[in-house]
C-alpha positions in Angstrom: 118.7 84.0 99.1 120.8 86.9 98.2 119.9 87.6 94.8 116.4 88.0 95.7 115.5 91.6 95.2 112.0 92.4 96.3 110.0 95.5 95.0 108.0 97.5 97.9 104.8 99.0 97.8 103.9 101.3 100.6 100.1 102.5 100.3 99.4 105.5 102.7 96.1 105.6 103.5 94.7 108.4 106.1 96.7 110.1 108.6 99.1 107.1 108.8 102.8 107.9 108.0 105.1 104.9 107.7 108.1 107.1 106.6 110.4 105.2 109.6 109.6 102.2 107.2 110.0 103.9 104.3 113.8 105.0 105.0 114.9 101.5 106.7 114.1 100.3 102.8 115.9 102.5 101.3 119.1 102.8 103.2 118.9 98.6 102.8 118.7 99.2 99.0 115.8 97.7 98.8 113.4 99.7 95.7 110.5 101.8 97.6 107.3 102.8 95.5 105.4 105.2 98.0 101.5 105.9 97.2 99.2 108.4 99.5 95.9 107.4 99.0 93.1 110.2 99.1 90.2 108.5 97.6 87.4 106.6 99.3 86.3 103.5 99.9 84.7 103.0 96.2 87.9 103.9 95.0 90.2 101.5 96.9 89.7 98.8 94.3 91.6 101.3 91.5 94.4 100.4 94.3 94.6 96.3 92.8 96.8 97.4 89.4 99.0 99.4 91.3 99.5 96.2 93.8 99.4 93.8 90.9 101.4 95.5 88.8 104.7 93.4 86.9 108.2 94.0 88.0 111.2 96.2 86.2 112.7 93.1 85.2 109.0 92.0 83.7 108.6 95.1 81.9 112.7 95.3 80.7 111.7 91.5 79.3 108.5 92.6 77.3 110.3 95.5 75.8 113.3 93.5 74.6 110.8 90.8 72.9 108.8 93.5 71.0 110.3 93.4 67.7 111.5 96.5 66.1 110.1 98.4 63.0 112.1 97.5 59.5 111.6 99.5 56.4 109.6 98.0 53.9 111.1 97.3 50.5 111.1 100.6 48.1 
């Protein structure tokens, strides 16, 4: 299971630091998104398409499949 690369989302809610966490990812290589969230409780579903959102590889994929513009004929 070496190839598997996972993507980590820390969400920093209140007074709570995980930066210990934080830096044991990163020094493993491992890609770290950090988000400090400030909202309130209504607001804490916005969180669900940060979570949800695709990965690089995902994204890389859906911009190589969009087709380029060509001129038209003159």
């Amino acid at each position: 299971m070496r190839d598997v690369q996972p993507q980590v989302i820390i969400v920093r809610i209140g007074r709570y630091a995980c930066a210990q966490v934080e830096q044991s990812l990163k020094r493993a290589q491992v890609p770290v998104d950090t988000f400090t969230f400030t909202g309130d409780y209504y607001s804490l579903p916005n969180l669900v398409p940060l979570l949800c959102q695709p990965s690089r590889l995902d994204l890389l994929m859906e911009i190589m499949a969009t087709p380029l513009p060509t001129r038209g004929n003159w």
